[in-house]
Legacy VTK file of the C-alpha trace (Angstrom):
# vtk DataFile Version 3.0
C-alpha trace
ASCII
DATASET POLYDATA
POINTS 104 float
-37.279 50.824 -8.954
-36.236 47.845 -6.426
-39.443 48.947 -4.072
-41.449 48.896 -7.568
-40.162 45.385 -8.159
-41.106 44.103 -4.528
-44.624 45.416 -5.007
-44.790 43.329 -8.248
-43.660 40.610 -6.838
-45.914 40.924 -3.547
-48.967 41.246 -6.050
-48.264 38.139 -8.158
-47.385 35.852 -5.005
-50.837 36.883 -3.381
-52.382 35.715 -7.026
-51.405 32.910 -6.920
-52.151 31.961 -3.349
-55.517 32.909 -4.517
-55.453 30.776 -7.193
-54.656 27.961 -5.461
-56.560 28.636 -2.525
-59.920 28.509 -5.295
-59.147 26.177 -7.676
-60.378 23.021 -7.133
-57.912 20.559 -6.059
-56.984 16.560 -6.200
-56.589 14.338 -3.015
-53.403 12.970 -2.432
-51.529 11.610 0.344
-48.393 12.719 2.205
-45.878 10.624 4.291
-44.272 12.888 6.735
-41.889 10.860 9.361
-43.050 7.799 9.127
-47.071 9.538 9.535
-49.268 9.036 6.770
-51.356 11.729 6.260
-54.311 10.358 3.598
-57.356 12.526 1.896
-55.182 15.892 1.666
-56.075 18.443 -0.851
-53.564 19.637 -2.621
-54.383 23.197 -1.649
-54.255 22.365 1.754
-50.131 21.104 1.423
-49.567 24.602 -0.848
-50.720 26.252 1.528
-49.226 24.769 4.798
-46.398 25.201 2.641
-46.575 28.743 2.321
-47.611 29.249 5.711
-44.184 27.069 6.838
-42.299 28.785 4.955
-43.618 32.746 6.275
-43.009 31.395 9.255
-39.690 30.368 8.855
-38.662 33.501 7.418
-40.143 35.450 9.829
-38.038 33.613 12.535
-35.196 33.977 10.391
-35.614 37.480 10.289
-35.829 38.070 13.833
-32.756 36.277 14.361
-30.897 38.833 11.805
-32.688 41.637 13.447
-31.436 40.873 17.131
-27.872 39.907 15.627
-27.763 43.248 13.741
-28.772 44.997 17.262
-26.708 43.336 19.161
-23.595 43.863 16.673
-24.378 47.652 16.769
-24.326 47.760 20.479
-21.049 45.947 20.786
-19.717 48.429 18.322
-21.415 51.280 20.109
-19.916 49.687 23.442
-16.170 49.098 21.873
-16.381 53.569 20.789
-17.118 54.422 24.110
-14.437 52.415 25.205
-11.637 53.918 23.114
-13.367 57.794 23.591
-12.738 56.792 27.264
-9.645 55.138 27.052
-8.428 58.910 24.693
-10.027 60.905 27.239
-7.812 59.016 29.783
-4.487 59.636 28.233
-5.399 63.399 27.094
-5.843 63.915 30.930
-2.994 62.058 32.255
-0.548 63.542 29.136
-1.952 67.162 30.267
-0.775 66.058 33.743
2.382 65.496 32.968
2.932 68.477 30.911
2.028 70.752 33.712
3.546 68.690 36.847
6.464 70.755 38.752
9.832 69.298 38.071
11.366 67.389 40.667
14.498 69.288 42.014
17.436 67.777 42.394
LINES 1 105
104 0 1 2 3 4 5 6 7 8 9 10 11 12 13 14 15 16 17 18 19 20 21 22 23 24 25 26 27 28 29 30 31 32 33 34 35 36 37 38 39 40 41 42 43 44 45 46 47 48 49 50 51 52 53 54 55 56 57 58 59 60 61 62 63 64 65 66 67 68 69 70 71 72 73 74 75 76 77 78 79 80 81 82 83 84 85 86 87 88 89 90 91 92 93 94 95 96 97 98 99 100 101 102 103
């Protein structure tokens, strides 16, 4: 159902990119840090938009991805660590159990 839903949703997004990408569009003019930016479509600042914004969330999701990775390898790292660290005392308990006495 949810991979149903994404579909949907993937369908209808690329609509209406494609929408705005052929409708015709107004001029307009944008102010971005102090820049003025005159004769834009507005098309062209939907679009940069989009494009910003699957950028951003593709960085975004490589920083989750690597985070997730790396979290998985410190976990991996911390069990081998205490399998060792068991292994350790079975074999040093097992040492003890079988040691000679010291006489007296």
């Amino acid at each position: 159902m949810i991979v149903a839903a994404g579909v949907l949703l993937v369908v209808l997004a690329a609509l209406l990119v494609a929408g705005f990408v052929l409708a015709p569009g107004g001029t307009t003019e944008a102010e971005f840090y102090g820049l003025i930016l005159p004769n834009l479509s507005a098309r062209t600042l939907v679009v940069l938009g989009l494009a910003l914004g699957l950028v951003i969330a593709f960085g975004l999701s490589l920083v989750r991805s690597r985070i997730t990775r790396w979290s998985q390898r410190r976990k991996a790292r911390a069990a081998a660590t205490a399998a060792d660290l068991d292994t350790r005392e079975l074999d040093s308990s097992s040492m003890d159990v079988y040691a000679p006495s010291p006489e007296h």
